[in-house]
C-alpha positions as CSV (number, residue, x, y, z in Angstrom):
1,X,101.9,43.4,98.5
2,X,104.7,46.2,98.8
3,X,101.9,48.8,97.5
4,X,101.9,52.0,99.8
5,X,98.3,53.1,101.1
6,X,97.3,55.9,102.6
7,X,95.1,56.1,105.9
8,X,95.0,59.2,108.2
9,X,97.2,61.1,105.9
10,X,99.9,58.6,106.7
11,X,101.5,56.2,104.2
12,X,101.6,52.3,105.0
13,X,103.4,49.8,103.2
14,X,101.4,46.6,102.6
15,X,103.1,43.6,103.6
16,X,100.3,41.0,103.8
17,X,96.7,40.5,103.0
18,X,94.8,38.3,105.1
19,X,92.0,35.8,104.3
20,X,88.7,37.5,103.9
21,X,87.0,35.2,106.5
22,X,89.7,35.6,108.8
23,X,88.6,36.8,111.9
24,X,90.5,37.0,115.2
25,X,88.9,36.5,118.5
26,X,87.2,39.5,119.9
27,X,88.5,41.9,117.1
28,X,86.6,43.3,114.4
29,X,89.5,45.1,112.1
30,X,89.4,45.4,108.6
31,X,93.2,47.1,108.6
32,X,96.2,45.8,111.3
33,X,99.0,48.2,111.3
34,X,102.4,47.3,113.4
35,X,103.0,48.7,116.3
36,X,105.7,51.7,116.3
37,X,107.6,51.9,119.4
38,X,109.9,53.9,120.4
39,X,113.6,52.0,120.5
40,X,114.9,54.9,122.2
41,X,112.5,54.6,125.0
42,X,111.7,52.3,127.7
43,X,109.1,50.5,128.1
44,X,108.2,49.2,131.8
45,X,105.2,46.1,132.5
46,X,104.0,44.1,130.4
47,X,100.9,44.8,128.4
48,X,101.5,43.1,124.6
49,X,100.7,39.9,123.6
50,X,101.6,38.7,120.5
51,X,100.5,36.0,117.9
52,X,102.3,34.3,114.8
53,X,101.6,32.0,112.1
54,X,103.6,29.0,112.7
55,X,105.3,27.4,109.0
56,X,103.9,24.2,107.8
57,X,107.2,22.2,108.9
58,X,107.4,24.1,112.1
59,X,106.2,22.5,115.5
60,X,105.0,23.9,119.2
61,X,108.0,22.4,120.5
62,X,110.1,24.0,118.2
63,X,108.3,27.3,118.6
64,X,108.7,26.8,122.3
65,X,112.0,26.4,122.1
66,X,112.9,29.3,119.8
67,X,111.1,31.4,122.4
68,X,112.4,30.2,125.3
69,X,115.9,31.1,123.9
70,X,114.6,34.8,123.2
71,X,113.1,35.3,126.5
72,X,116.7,34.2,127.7
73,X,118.4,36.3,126.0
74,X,116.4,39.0,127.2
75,X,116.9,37.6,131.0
76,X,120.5,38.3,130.0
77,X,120.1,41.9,128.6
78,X,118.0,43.3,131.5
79,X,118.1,41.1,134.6
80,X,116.3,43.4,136.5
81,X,113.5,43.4,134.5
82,X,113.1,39.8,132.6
83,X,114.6,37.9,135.2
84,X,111.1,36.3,136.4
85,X,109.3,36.0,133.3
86,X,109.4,33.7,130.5
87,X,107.4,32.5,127.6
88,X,104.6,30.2,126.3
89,X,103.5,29.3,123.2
90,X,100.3,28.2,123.0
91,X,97.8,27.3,120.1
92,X,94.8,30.3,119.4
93,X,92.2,28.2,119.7
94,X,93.7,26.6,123.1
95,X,94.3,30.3,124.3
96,X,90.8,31.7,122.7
97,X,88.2,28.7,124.3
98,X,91.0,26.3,126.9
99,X,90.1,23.2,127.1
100,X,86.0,22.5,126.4
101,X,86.0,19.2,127.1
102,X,86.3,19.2,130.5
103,X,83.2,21.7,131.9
104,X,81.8,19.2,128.9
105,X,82.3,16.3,130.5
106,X,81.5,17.4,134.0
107,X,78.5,18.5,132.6
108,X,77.1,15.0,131.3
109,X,78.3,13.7,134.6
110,X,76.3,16.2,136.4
111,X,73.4,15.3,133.8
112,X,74.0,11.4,134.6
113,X,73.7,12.1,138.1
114,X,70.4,14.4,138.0
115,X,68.5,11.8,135.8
């Protein structure tokens, strides 16, 4: 951590190391770099998502509500924009797969049914 690499003929700072059997859904990456955007610029639709690691003590609900009061913030700073939007925290695996159980469940119904 904190050590500077170079890739591309640019120079990155580390500032985290993941798990080597971390994988994230539908991404094969063996280096994540942050996204530069331009602060100066604006940026019209919405086309980022985002994902965070959540602290031991920290809940959904608190995570909810941390977002919730960012996303009105941002209401405030650009009606015209954010006024209609909001946020959602959901878990990766809930966002990655939904909810199995229920084609599951169908599914042995459907099964009962047939037999």
């Amino acid at each position: 951590m904190g050590r500077t690499i170079q890739v591309n003929t640019r120079d990155f700072v580390i500032v985290g190391v993941m798990p080597a059997e971390f994988r994230f859904p539908q991404t094969k990456a063996d280096l994540w770099q942050p996204l530069a955007l331009n602060r100066t610029q604006s940026y019209l639709g919405r086309f980022l998502s985002t994902v965070g690691l959540l602290r031991d003590h920290v809940s959904m609900a608190s995570a909810q509500a941390d977002m919730s009061g960012i996303a009105a913030q941002l209401q405030k700073e650009r009606p015209d924009f954010d006024s209609k939007w909001g946020v959602t925290v959901v878990g990766l695996r809930q966002q990655a797969i939904g909810d199995v159980r229920t084609p599951f469940s169908f599914c042995s119904v459907r099964l009962d049914l047939c037999c």
